[in-house]
C-alpha positions in Angstrom: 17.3 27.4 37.1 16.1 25.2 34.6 17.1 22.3 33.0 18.9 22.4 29.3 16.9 22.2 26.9 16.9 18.8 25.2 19.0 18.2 22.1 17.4 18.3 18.9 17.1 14.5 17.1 18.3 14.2 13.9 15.0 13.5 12.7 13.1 15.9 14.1 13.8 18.2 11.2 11.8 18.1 8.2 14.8 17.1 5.7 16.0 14.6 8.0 12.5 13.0 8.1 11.9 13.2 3.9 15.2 12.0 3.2 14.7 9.3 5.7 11.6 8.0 3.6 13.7 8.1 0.6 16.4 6.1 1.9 14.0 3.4 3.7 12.1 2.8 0.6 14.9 2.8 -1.9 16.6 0.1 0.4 13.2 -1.8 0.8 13.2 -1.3 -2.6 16.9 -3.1 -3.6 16.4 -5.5 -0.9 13.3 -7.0 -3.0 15.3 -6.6 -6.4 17.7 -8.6 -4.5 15.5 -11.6 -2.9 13.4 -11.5 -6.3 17.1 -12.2 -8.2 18.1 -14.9 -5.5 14.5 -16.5 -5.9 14.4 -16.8 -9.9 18.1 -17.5 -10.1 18.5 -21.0 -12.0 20.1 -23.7 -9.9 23.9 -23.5 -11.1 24.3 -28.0 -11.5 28.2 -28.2 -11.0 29.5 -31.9 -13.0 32.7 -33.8 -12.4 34.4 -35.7 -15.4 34.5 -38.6 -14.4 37.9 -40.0 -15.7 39.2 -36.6 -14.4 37.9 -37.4 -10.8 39.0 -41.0 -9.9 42.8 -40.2 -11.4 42.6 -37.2 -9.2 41.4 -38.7 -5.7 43.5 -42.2 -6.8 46.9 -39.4 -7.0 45.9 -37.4 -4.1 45.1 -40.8 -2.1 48.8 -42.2 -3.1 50.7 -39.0 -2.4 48.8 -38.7 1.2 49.5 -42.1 2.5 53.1 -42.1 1.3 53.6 -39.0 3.5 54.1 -39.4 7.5 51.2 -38.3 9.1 52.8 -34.6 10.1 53.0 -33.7 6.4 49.4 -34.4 5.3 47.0 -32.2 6.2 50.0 -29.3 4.9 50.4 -31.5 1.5 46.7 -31.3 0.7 46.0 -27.6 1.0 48.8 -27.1 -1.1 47.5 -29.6 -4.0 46.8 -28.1 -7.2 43.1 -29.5 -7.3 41.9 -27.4 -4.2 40.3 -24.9 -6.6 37.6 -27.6 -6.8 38.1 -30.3 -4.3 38.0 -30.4 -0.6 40.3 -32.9 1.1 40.8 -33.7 4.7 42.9 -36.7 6.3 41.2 -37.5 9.2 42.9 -40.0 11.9 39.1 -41.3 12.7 36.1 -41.3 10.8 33.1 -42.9 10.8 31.2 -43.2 8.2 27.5 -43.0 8.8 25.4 -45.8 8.4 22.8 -44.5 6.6 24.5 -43.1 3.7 25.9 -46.8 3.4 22.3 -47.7 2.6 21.6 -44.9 -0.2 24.4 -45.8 -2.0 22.5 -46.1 -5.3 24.4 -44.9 -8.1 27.6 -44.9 -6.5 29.4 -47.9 -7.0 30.9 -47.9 -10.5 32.8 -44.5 -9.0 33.8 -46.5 -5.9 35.2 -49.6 -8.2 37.0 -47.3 -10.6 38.8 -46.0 -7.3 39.3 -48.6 -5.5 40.8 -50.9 -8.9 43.4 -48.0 -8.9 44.7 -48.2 -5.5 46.7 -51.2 -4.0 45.5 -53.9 -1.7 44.7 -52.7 1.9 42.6 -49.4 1.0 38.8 -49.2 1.5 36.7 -47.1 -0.3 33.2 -45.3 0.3 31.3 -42.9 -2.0 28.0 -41.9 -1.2 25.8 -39.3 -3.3 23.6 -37.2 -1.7 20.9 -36.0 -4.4 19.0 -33.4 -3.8 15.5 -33.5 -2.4 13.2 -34.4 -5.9 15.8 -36.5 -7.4 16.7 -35.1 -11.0 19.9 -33.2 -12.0 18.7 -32.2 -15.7 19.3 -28.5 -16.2 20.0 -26.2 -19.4 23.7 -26.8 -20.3 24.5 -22.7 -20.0 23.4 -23.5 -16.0 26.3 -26.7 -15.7 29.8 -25.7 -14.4 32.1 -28.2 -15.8 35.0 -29.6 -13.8 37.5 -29.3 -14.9 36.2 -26.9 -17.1 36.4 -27.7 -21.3 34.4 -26.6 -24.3 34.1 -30.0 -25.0 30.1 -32.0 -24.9 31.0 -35.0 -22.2 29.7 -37.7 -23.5 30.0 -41.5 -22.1 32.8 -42.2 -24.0 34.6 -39.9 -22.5 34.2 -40.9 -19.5 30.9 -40.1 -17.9 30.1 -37.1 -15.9 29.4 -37.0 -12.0 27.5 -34.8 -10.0 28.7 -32.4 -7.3 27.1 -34.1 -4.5 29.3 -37.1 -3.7 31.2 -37.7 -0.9 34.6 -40.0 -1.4 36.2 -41.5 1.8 39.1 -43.7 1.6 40.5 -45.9 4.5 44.2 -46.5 4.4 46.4 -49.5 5.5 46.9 -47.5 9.0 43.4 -47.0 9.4 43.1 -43.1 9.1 40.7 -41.9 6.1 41.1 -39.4 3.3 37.6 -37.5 3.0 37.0 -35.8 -0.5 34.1 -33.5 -1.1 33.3 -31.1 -3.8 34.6 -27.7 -3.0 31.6 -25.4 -3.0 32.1 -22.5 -5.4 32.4 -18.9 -4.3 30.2 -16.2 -5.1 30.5 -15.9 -9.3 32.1 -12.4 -10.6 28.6 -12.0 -11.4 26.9 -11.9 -8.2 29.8 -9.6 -6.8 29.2 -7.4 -9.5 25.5 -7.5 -9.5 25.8 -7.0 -5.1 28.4 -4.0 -6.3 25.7 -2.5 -8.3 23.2 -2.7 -6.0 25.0 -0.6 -2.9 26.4 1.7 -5.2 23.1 2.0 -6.5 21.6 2.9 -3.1 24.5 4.7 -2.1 23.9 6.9 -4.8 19.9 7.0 -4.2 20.4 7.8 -0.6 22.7 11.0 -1.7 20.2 12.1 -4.0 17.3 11.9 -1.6 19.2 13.3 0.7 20.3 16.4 -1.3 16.6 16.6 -2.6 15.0 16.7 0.9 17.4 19.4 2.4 17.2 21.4 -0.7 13.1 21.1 -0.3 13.5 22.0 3.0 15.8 25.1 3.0 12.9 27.4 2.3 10.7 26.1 5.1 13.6 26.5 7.5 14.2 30.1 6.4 10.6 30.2 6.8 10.4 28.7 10.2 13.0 31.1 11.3 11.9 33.9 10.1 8.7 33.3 11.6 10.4 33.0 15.2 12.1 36.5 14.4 8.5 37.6 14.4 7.2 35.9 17.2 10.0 37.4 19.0 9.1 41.0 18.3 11.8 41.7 15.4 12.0 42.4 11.7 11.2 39.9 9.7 11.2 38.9 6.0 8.7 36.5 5.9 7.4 37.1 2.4 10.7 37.7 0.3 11.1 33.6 -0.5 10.6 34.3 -4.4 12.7 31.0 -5.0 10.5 29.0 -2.5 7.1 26.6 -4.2 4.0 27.8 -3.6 3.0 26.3 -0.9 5.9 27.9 1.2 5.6 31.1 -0.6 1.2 30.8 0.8 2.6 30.2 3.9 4.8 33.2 4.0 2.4 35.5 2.7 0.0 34.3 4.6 1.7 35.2 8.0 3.3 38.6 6.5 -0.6 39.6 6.0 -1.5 38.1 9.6 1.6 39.9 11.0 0.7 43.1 9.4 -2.7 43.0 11.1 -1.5 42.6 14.4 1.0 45.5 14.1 -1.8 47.8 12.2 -4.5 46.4 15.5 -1.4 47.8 17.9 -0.9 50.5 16.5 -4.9 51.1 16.2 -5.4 50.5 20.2 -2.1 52.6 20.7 -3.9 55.8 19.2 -7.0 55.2 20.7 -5.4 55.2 24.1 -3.5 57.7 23.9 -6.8 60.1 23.2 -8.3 58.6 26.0 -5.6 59.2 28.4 -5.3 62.7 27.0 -9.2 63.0 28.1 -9.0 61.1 31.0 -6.2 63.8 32.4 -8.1 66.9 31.6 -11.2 66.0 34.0 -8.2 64.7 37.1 -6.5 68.2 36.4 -10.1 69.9 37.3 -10.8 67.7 40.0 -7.3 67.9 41.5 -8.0 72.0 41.6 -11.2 72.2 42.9 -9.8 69.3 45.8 -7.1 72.0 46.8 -10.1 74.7 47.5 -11.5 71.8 50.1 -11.7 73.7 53.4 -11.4 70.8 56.0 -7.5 69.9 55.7 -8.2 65.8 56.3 -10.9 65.8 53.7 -8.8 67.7 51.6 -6.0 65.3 51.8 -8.4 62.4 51.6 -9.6 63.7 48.2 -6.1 64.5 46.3 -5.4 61.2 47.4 -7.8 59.0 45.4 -7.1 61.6 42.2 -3.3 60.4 42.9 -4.6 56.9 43.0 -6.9 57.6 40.2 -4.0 58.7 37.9 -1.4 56.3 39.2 -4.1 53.6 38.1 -4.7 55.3 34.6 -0.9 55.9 34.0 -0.3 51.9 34.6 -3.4 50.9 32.9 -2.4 52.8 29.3 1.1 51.8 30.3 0.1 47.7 29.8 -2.3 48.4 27.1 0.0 50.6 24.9 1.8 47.4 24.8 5.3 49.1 24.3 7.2 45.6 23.9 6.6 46.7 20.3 6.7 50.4 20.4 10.7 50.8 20.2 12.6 49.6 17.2 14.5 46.2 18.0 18.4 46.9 18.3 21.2 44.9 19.7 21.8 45.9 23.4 23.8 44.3 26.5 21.4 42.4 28.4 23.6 41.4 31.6 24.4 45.2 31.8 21.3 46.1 31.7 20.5 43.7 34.7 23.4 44.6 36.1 22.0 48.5 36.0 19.2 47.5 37.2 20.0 46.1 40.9 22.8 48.4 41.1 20.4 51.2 40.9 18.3 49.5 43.9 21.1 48.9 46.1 22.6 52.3 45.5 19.3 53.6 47.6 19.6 50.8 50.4 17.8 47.8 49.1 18.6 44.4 49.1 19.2 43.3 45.7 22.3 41.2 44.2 23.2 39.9 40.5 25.1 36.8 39.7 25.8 35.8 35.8 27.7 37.0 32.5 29.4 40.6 32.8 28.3 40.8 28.7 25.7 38.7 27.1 24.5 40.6 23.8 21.0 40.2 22.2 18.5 42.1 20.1 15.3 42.9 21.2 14.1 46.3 22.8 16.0 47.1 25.8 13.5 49.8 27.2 10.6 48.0 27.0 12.8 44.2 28.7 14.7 47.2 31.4 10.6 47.7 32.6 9.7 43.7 32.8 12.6 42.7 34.6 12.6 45.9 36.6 8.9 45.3 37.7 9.8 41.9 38.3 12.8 43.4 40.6 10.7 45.7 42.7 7.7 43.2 43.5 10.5 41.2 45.2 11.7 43.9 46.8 8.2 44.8 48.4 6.7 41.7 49.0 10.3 40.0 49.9 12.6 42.2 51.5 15.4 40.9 48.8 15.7 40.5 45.2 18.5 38.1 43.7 19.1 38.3 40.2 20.4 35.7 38.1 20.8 35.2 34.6 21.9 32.6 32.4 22.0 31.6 28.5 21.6 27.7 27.9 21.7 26.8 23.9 19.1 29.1 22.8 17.6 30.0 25.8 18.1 32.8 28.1 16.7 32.7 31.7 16.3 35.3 34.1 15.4 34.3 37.6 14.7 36.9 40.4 13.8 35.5 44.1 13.3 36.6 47.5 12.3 35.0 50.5 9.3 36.5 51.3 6.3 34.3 52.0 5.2 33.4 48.7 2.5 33.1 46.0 -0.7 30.3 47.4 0.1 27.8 44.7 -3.3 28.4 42.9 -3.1 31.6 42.1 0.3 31.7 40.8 -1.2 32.1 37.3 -4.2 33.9 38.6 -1.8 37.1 39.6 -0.8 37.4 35.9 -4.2 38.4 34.8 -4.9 42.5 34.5 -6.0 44.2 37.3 -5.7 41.0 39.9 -4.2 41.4 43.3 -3.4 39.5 46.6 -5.5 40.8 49.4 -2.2 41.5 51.2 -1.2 43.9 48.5 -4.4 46.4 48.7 -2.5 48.6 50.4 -1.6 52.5 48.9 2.1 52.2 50.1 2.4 48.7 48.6 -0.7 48.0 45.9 -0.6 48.9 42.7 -3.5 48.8 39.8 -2.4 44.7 39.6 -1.0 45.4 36.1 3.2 45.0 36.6 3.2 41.1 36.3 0.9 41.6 33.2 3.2 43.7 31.7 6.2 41.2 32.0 4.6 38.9 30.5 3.0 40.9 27.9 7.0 42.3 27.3 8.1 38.6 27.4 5.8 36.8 25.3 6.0 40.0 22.6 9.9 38.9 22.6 8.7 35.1 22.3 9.7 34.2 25.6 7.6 34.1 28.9 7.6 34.0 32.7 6.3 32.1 35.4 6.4 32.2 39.3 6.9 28.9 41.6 7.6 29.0 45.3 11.0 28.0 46.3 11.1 24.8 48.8 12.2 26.4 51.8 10.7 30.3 51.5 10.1 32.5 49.2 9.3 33.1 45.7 10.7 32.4 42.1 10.2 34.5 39.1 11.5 33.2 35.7 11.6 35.0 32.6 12.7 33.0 29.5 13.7 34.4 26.1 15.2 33.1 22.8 18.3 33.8 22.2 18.2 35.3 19.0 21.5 37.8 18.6 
């Protein structure tokens, strides 16, 4: 038995694979729209008001230190200035040495705190400007804090920049850090990121619905085409609704399809007058063989004319190719099987079935009875046995026949296939035919869009496999 067949990707089909293209570049696509936006975004300068800042760190410095210790750290997240300062109260903190050097700029902020405070605080405020040194920027790209409609101006108190960092020491040596609170991503960037995925989400639909819709006619195509490689009726031209290039392709295999059956039907005719001819001379011949005097020449001669006719009868037999002579129709093929050893062992032979009670296909139940009946017999003679088995797996169906006769030389098990080619051991009258029955399985399988093949089993014996698509 063979394995399952392997389970179809999702991109293996033609939609999946279109719409996958789609969706890749469309997100490539946003993806660049994005980093393009981030790239030529203005810097967004973010400016303190001066007076605003010192009275706020002086309060939030007077209301920490007056707290015990337990109560800080819960006091300053609460503070109504979080929305744009970051405070911390930190037992130990040491303040690095080189920002003590680069203090430029920074010390009428630190006197205006520290002349607000009483005697035992220490105060450090360092400024870390960005790498280029300027802050200058269109005014629609400042966010004021706290924010006003009013121009700062010097007289009202000065403006500083988002990048300092306060840190004041109290009388019991544990510091109070205060640091800008970065802003979060603007309304406009969550609405602009919203835009975007919906925007994609939307693309990927569309591609998606595009690609299957494009592909709907190439998979009726595709499985109409199977219906004919399997031997049944087909409508592979009647895609009106299809684009051209689908409707080329259908019409092109409709005309090739049509050629095959018309070439069938051409060699059919032709063999059946030659097999009417063919029988006329025998008839003669097997006449004048009965007037033979001497009884052992006599016998000798009627049988080669019963050779003769057995050989013609299996030769027209393969070549009328009557896998397509009978009209496809839905039959039982386990029962059919089933039929099939039954009427072997009902004689004495040794032939068993194991699979399905019912397993229902279409096809042509005459001309798969003869392929798995030859397949049946040459067990039987060359074997001694024949066990039948049969099993559907997805859209597969396998039949497997063995015995354990001696088997098949591994390089001719493809050679035996071909017309008219027999083992030396089978040359015999009582067991040899014209080489023709595993030709006709095959030619009955592959009309169906299946096959067979033989393999020798490990021990003893042989293995025939016929394989057909399940197509109900």
């Amino acid at each position: 038995m063979s394995a399952a067949p392997r389970a179809k990707r999702w991109l293996d089909g033609i939609a999946a694979r279109i719409a996958a293209i789609s969706i890749v570049g469309l997100v490539l696509a946003q993806l660049v729209a994005v980093g393009i936006a981030l790239l030529l975004r203005p810097s967004e300068i973010e400016v303190f008001q001066a007076r605003w800042l010192v009275e706020t760190v002086v309060e939030l410095t007077a209301d920490t230190f007056t707290r015990p210790p337990r109560e800080r750290d819960g006091a300053l997240r609460a503070r109504p200035s979080a929305e744009f300062l970051l405070a911390e109260w930190r037992r130990d903190y040491a303040y690095p040495e080189e920002l003590r050097l680069r203090r430029t700029g920074s010390g009428r902020l630190l006197r205006s705190i520290l002349e607000r405070l009483p005697a035992g605080f220490r105060v450090e405020v360092d400024f870390a400007f960005p790498a280029g040194g300027g802050l200058a920027a269109p005014d629609r790209h400042i966010r004021r804090v706290p924010p006003d409609d009013l121009v700062w101006s010097e007289s009202a108190g000065g403006a500083v920049p988002g990048t300092f960092t306060i840190a004041i020491r109290g009388p019991d040596s544990s510091w109070l850090i205060v640091r800008p609170r970065r802003s979060a991503i603007g309304v406009g960037w969550i609405v602009f990121g919203a835009w975007l995925s919906g925007a994609a989400l939307v693309g990927a639909f569309a591609a998606w619905w595009a690609a299957h819709r494009l592909a709907r006619p190439l998979e009726a195509l595709a499985g109409e085409a199977a219906r004919a490689g399997a031997g049944l009726e087909a409508q592979v031209n009647a895609m009106a609704d299809a684009p051209n290039e689908v409707r080329t392709i259908g019409s092109a295999l409709a005309h090739m399809r049509g050629q095959l059956v018309r070439h069938v039907e051409d060699r059919t005719r032709l063999l059946a007058a030659i097999s009417h001819d063919l029988r006329t001379p025998l008839t003669r011949l097997r006449l004048r063989a009965e007037g033979i005097g001497e009884e052992s020449e006599r016998l000798k001669a009627l049988a080669d004319l019963e050779e003769m006719e057995r050989m013609i009868a299996e030769t027209l037999d393969f070549a009328r190719a009557d896998a397509l002579e009978s009209k496809p129709e839905r039959f039982d093929l386990a029962a059919l099987a089933q039929t099939i050893v039954d009427e072997r062992a009902d004689i004495g032979r040794n032939a068993t079935y194991d699979g399905p009670a019912s397993l229902v296909i279409e096809g042509r139940a005459g001309a798969l009875k003869r392929a798995i009946a030859n397949l049946v017999d040459n067990a039987l003679a060359y074997g001694g046995n024949a066990d039948v088995r049969l099993a559907a797996a997805g859209e597969t169906i396998e039949i497997s026949v063995t015995d354990e006769g001696p088997g098949i030389p591994a390089s001719q098990l493809e050679e035996v296939f071909r017309p008219f080619v027999r083992l030396e051991g089978s040359r015999s009258r009582e067991t040899g035919g014209a080489g023709l029955g595993l030709s006709v399985v095959r030619d009955i399988a592959r009309a169906h869009g299946g096959d067979v093949v033989l393999r020798n089993r490990p021990l003893r014996g042989l293995e025939a496999i016929l394989t057909l698509p399940r197509i109900a």
